[in-house]
C-alpha positions in Angstrom: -25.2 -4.7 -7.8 -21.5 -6.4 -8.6 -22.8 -10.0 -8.4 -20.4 -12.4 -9.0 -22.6 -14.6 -11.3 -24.1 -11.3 -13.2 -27.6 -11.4 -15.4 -28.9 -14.8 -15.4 -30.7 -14.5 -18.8 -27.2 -14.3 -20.5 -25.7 -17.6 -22.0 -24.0 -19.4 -24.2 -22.3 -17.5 -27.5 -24.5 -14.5 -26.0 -22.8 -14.5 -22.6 -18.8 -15.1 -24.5 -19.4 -12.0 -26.5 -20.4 -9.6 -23.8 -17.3 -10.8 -21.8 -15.2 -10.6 -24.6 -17.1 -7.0 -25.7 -15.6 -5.1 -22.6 -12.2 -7.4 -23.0 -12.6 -5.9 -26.6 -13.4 -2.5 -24.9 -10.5 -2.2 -22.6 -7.8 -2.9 -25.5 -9.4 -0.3 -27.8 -8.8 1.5 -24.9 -5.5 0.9 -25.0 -5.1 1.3 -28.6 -7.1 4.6 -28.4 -5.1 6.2 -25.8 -1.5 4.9 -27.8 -3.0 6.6 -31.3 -4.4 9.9 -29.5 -1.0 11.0 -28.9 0.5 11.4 -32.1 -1.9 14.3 -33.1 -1.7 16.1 -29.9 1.8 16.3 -29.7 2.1 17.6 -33.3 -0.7 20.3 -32.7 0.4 23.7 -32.6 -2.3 24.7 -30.3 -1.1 21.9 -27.5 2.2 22.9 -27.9 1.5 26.6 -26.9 -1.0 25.2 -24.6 1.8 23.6 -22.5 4.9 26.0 -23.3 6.5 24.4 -26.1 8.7 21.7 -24.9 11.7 20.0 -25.9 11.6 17.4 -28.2 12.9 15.5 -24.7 9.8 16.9 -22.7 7.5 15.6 -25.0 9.2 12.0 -25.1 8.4 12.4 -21.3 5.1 13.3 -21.2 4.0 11.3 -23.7 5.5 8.1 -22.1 4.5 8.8 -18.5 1.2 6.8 -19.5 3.7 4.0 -19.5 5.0 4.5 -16.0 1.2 4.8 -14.4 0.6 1.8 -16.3 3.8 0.2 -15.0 2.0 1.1 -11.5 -1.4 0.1 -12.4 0.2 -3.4 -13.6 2.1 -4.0 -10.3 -1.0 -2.8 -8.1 -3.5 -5.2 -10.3 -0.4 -7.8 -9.1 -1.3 -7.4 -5.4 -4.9 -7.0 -5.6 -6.7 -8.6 -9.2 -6.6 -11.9 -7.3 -8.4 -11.0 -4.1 -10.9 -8.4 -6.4 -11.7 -11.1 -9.3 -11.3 -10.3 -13.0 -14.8 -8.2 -12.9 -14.0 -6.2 -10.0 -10.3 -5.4 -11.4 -11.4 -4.1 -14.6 -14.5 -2.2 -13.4 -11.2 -0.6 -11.3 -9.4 0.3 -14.0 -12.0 1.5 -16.1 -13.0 3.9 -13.3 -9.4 5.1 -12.8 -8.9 5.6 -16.3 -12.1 7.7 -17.0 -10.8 10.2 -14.1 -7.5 10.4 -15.6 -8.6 11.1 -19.3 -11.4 13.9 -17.9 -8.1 15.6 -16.0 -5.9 15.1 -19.3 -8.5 16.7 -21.6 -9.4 19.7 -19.2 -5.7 20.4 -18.2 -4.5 23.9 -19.0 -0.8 23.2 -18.3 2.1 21.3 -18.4 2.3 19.5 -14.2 -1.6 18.9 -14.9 -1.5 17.1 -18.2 1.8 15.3 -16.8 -0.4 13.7 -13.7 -3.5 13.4 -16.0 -1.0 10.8 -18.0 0.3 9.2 -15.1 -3.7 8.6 -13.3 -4.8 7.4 -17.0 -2.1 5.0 -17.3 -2.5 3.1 -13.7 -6.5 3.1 -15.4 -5.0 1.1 -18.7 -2.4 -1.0 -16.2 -5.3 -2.8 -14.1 -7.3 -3.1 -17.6 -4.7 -5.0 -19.7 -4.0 -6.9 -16.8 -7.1 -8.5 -16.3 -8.5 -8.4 -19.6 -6.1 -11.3 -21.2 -6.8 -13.4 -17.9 -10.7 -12.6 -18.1 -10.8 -13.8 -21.5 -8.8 -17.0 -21.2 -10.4 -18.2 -18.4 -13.6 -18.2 -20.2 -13.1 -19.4 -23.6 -12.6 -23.2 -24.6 -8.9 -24.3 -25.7 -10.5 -24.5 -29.4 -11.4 -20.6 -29.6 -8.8 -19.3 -27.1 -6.6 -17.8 -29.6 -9.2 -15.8 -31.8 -11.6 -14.6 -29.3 -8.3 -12.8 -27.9 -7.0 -11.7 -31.4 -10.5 -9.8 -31.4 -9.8 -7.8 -28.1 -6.4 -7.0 -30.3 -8.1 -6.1 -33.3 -10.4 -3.6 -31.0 -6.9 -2.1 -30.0 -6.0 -1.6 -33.1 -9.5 -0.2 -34.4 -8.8 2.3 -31.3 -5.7 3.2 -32.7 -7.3 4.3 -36.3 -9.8 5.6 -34.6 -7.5 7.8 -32.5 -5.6 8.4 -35.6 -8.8 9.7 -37.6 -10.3 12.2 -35.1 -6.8 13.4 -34.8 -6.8 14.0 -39.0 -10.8 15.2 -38.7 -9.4 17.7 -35.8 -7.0 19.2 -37.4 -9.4 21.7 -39.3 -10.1 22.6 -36.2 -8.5 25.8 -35.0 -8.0 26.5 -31.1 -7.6 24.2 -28.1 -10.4 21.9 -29.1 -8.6 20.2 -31.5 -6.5 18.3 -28.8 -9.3 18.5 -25.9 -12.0 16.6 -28.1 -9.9 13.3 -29.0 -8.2 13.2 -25.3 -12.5 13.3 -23.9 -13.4 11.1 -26.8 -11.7 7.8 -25.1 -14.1 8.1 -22.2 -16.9 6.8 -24.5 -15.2 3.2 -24.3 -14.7 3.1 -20.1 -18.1 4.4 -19.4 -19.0 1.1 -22.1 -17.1 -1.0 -19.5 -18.8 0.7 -16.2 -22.3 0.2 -17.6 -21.7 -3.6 -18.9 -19.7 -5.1 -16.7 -21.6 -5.7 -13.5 -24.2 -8.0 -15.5 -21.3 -10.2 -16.5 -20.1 -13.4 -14.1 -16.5 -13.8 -12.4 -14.4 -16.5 -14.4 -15.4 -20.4 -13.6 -11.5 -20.9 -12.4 -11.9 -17.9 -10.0 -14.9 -18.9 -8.7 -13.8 -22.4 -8.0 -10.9 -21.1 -6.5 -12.2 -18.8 -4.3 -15.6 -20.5 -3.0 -16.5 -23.0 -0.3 -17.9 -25.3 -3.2 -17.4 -25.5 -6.8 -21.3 -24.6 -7.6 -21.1 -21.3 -8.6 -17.9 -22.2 -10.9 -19.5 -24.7 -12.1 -23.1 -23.0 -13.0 -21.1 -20.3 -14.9 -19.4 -22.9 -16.9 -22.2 -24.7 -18.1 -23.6 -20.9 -18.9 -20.8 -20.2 -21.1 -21.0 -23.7 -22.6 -24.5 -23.1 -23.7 -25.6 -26.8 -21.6 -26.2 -28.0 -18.5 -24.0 -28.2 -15.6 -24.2 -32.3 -15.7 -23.5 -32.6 -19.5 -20.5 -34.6 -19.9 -18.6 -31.9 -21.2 -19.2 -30.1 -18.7 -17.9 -32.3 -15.9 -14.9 -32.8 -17.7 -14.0 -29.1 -18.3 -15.0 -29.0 -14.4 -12.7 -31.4 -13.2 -9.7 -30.1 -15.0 -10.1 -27.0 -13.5 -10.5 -28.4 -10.2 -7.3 -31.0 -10.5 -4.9 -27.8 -11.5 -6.1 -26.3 -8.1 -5.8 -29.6 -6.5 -2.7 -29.3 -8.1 -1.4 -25.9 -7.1 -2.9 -25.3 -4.1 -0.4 -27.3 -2.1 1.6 -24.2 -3.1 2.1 -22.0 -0.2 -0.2 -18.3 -1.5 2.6 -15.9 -1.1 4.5 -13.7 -4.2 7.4 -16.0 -3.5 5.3 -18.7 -5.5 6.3 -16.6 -8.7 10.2 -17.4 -8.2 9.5 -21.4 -7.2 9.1 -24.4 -9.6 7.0 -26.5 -7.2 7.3 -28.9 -9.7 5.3 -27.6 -12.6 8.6 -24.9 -13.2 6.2 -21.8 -12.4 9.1 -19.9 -12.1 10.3 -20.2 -15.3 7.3 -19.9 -16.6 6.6 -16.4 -15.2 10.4 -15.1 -16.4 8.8 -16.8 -20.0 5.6 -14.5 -19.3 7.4 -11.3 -18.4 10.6 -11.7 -21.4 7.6 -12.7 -24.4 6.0 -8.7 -23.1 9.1 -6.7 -23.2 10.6 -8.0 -26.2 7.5 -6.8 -27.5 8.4 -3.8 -27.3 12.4 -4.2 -28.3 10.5 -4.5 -31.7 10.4 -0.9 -32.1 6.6 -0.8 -32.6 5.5 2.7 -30.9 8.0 4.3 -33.0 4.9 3.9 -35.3 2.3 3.5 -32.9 2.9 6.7 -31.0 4.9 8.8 -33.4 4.1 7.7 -37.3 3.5 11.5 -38.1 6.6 12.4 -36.8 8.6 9.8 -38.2 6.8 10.8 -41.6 7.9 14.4 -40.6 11.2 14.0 -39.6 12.8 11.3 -41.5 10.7 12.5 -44.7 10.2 15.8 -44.3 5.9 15.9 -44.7 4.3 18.6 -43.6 1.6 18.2 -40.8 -1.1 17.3 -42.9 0.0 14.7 -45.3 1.9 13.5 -42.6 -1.2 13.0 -40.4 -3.4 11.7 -43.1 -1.0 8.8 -43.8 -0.5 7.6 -40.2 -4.3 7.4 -40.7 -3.9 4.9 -43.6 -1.0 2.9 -41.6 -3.8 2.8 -39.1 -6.3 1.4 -40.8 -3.4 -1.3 -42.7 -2.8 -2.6 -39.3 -6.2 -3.4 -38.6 -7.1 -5.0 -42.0 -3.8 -7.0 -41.8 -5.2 -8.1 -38.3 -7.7 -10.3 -39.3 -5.4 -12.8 -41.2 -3.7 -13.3 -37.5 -7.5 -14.3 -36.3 -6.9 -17.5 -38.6 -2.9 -17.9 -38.0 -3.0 -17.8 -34.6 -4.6 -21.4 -34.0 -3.4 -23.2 -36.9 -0.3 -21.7 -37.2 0.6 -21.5 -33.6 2.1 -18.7 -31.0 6.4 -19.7 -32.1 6.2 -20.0 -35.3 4.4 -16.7 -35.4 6.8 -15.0 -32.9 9.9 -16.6 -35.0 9.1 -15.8 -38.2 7.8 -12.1 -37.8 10.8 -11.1 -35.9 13.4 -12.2 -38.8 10.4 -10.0 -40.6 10.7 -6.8 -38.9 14.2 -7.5 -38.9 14.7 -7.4 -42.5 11.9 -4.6 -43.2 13.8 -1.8 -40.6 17.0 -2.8 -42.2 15.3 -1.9 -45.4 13.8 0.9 -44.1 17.0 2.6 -43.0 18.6 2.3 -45.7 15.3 4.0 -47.7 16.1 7.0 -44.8 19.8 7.4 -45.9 19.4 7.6 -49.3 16.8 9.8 -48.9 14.8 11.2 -52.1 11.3 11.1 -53.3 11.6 7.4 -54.6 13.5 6.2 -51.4 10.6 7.9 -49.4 8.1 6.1 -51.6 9.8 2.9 -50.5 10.3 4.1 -46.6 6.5 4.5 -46.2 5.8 0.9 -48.1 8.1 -0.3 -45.7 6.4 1.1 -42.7 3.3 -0.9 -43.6 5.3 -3.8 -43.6 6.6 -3.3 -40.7 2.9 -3.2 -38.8 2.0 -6.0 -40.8 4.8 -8.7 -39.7 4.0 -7.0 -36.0 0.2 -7.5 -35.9 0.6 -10.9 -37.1 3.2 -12.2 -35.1 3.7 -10.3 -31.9 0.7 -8.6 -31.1 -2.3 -11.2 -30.2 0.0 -13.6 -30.0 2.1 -11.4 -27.0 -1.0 -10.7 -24.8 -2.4 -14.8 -24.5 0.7 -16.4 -24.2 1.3 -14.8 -20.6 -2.1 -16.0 -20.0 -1.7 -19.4 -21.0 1.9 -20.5 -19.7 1.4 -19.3 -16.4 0.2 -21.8 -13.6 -3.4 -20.7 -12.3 -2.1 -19.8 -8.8 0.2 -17.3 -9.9 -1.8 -16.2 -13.2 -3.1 -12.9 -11.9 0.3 -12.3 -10.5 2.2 -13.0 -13.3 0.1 -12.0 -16.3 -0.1 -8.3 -14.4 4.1 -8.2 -13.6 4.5 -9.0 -17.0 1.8 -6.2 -18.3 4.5 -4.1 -16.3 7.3 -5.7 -17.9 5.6 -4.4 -21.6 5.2 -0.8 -20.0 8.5 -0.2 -18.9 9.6 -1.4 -22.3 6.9 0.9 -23.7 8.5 3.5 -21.7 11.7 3.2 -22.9 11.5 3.3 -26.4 8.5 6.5 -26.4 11.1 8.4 -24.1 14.2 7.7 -26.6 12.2 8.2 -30.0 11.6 11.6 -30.6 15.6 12.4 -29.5 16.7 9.7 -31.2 14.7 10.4 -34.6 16.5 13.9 -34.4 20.3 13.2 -33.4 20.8 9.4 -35.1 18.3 9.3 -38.1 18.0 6.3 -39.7 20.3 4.2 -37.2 17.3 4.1 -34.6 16.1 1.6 -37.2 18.7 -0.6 -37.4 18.8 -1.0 -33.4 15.6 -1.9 -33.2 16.1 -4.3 -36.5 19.3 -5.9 -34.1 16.8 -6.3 -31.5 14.2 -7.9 -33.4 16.9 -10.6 -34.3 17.5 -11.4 -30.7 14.0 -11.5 -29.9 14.1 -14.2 -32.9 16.7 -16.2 -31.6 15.3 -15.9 -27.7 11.8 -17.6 -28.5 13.3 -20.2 -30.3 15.3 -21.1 -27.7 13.5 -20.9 -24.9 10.0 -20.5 -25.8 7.0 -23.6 -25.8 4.1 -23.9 -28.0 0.7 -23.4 -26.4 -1.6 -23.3 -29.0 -4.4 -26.2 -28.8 -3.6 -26.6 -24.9 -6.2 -26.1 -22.5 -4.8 -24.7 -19.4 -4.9 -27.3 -17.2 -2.7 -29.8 -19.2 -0.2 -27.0 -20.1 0.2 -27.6 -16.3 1.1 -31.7 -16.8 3.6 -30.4 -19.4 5.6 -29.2 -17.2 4.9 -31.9 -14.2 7.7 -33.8 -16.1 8.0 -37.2 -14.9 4.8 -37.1 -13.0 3.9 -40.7 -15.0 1.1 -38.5 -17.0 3.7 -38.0 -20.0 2.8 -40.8 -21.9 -1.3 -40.2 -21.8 -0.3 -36.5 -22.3 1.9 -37.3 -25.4 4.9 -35.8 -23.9 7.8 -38.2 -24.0 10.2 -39.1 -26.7 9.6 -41.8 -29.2 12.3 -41.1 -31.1 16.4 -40.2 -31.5 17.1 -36.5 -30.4 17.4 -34.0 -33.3 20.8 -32.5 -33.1 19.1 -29.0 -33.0 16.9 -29.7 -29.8 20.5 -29.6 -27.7 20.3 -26.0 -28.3 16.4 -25.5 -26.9 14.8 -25.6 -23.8 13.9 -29.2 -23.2 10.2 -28.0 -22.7 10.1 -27.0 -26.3 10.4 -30.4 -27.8 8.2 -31.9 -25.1 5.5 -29.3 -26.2 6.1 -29.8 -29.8 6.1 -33.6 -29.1 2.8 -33.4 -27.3 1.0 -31.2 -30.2 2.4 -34.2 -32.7 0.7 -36.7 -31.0 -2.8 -35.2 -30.4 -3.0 -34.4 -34.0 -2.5 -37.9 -34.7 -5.2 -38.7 -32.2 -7.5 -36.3 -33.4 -7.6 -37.6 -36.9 -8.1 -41.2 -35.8 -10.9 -39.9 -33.8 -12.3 -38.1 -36.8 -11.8 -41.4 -39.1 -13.4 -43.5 -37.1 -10.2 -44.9 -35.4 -9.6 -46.3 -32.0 -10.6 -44.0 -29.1 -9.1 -46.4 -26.1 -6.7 -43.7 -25.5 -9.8 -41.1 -24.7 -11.2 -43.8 -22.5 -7.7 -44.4 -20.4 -7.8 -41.2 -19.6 -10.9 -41.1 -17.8 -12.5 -42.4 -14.6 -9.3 -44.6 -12.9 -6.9 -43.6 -15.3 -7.2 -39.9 -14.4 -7.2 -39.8 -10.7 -4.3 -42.0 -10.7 -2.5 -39.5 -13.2 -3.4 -36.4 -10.5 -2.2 -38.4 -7.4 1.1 -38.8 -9.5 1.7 -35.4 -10.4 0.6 -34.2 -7.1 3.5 -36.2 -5.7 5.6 -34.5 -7.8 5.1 -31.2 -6.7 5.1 -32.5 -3.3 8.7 -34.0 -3.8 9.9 -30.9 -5.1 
């Protein structure tokens, strides 16, 4: 039933949006099983349910999640490549749907624990895969959004989560936690029932068969055309020269710490540091606790407290959709830059709002709490999951983009176990921590970080195949003196900003009318000599 090329009648934008529908699915997910949390942990009936824990205990049961996810990350790393991207998250959705029937039937406190641990390794295989999935089969031109929907889903999970939690709460007895831990299952058994009429990825397909036929039937489904329209063959080839490329790689895990010439190793340490600074943002202080923070630091009661984290919820969805635009035009560092000096400033603010304390300051704490989700869902949420995606080599992707889903976890882990300890012994200097933190994260990306938006995949690959004699048709060499700032960056960051510059330039000669003789250079001749270059390259190193 699991066939690799899936229902033959779907194509086109009709075949994208079911892919990216059970993408979309596994990060609400995600997002779901992130919100659900915060009510349970507040409800008096889960509290007597499991013995009444320590504010510790319940750091650590709450961010065990993170650990099984860790797991599930690290197992995807070893087996998403051999499985495919359909058979890895039809994996994860079954793992997860076990977990969350265990979590919502448990009756005490070793039960709920595993229950978190089995649902996690579920959500670890699906954010894995999920980024990759999506990537691999949208175009360059729509990368960046389609993915920012599977974020928006998380977040609409998140409200979601938040909402029944609210709804629940007139709900006496042990149902009011039971119900929104079972709810979540509605989403996997979505992903189990859709899934197996969906294809593999062209690139995985290509990879992984004798020929490139099936890969290359998928493609021209998902292109809407034919498999011998130009476009088609084009898209084909590319994929097909960065496997040419890579596969005179030896397959082995010690490909993630080689360059090989296309600096795959330092593009996997970019993949894994972009996910745990992530979470050095302080974001599931919000995510996973917003009605205790209301609670604690302002002193709501349950209530009130819940029904606001509802509204935060639904801010950080609406505020979302502006990062659907932003992402492409914008692109990934300027986003990460600028929305780290934003948290920055907004949890200083919101500190201070804490120690002064008073019903005005706690107007201004809870305004800054919506600013806070707003600088983070615009610059470090979408924006966080693609860029593993898209900076890692296609031989290692799988690999990488799952270690680094681990990387986020364990950073997940960490700041859920410290929160609800912290919130209680140091008050408003968590904030400022994590507003110290932000700044680094700030300071990091600029340094170190390369702009992928606009890139397909394959020549993100001759970006970093420098001196492969493709630079100057890729439009990554230097045509002019050295800014005095770019001493203090990653040389890879001026060659990709370099590289953008000049295919804007060529773009809007192309769309006045102007000269396309650099378009024809880089066909026929022109590009097999550029490949046997390259190739010698990684060869040579």
């Amino acid at each position: 039933m699991i066939d690799r090329q899936g229902a033959s009648h779907l194509a086109g934008p009709s075949l994208v949006a079911a892919i990216t529908s059970v993408c979309a699915a596994g990060f609400c997910l995600f997002g779901y099983d992130q919100g659900v949390m915060s009510g349970v942990v507040v409800s008096e009936y889960w509290l007597a349910q499991m013995g009444n824990p320590s504010t510790i205990m319940i750091g650590t049961m709450t961010a065990l999640y993170d650990v099984g996810a860790a797991v599930g990350a690290i197992c995807a790393a070893f087996t998403a490549e051999a499985l495919g991207r359909k058979r890895s998250l039809l994996l994860g959705a079954f793992i997860l749907t076990v977990g969350s029937i265990i979590m919502g039937s448990a009756f005490e406190r070793a039960q709920f624990m595993v229950s978190r641990i089995i649902t996690g390794i579920g959500i670890g295989y699906i954010t894995s895969v999920t980024p990759v999935y999506q990537s691999e089969i949208s175009s360059a031109a729509q990368r960046g959004w389609q993915v920012c929907c599977q974020l928006t889903t998380m977040l609409g999970g998140l409200m979601l989560a938040y909402w029944i939690n609210y709804g629940m709460f007139f709900h006496p007895g042990s149902v009011q936690w039971r119900f929104p831990l079972l709810f979540q299952c509605v989403f996997s058994l979505y992903i189990l029932v859709v899934t197996p009429f969906l294809p593999d990825t062209p690139r995985w397909l290509i990879r992984h068969d004798d020929s490139a036929d099936r890969g290359l039937a998928i493609l021209a489904r998902l292109r809407g055309r034919s498999p011998d329209h130009p476009d088609v063959q084009e898209e084909k080839n590319e994929i097909v020269e960065a496997i040419s490329i890579e596969s005179k790689e030896e397959g082995s895990w010690g490909d993630l710490f080689k360059g090989h010439g296309i600096s795959s190793h330092k593009r996997f340490y970019l993949a894994l540091g972009i996910q745990f600074m992530q979470q050095m943002s302080g974001i599931n202080i919000v995510t996973y606790y917003a009605p205790t923070l209301f609670q604690t630091s302002l002193g709501m009661t349950q209530e009130t407290a819940l029904f606001l984290g509802c509204f935060v919820q639904l801010w950080y969805v609406l505020a979302s959709f502006l990062t659907w635009w932003m992402i492409d035009r914008v692109g990934r560092r300027k986003l990460f830059v600028s929305m780290a000096i934003g948290m920055c400033v907004v949890l200083v603010c919101e500190a201070v709002c804490v120690a002064v304390g008073g019903h005005s300051a706690s107007i201004a704490a809870v305004f800054f709490v919506f600013m806070f989700e707003a600088c983070f869902t615009w610059g470090w949420m979408a924006t966080v999951w693609i860029y593993p995606a898209e900076i890692l080599p296609l031989k290692i992707r799988a690999k990488g983009a799952a270690l680094a889903a681990a990387a986020d976890f364990l950073g997940n882990f960490l700041v859920v176990e410290i929160t609800p300890p912290a919130l209680a012994n140091i008050g408003y200097r968590t904030y400022i921590i994590f507003a110290v933190l932000n700044l680094a994260n700030a300071a990091v990306v600029w340094c170190f970080y390369p702009e992928t938006a606009g890139q397909t995949l394959e020549s993100i690959d001759r970006m970093f195949a420098k001196g492969s004699g493709a630079d100057d048709a890729a439009g990554f060499v230097d045509d002019g003196p050295e800014k005095w700032y770019r001493k203090l960056q990653w040389e890879m960051v001026g060659r990709a900003e370099r590289g953008r510059q000049v295919r804007r330039r060529r773009e809007g000669r192309r769309g006045s009318g102007g000269s396309t003789v650099v378009g024809e250079e880089e066909g026929g001749k022109g590009r097999e000599e550029r490949v046997e270059r390259v190739e010698r390259v990684g060869e040579g190193s």
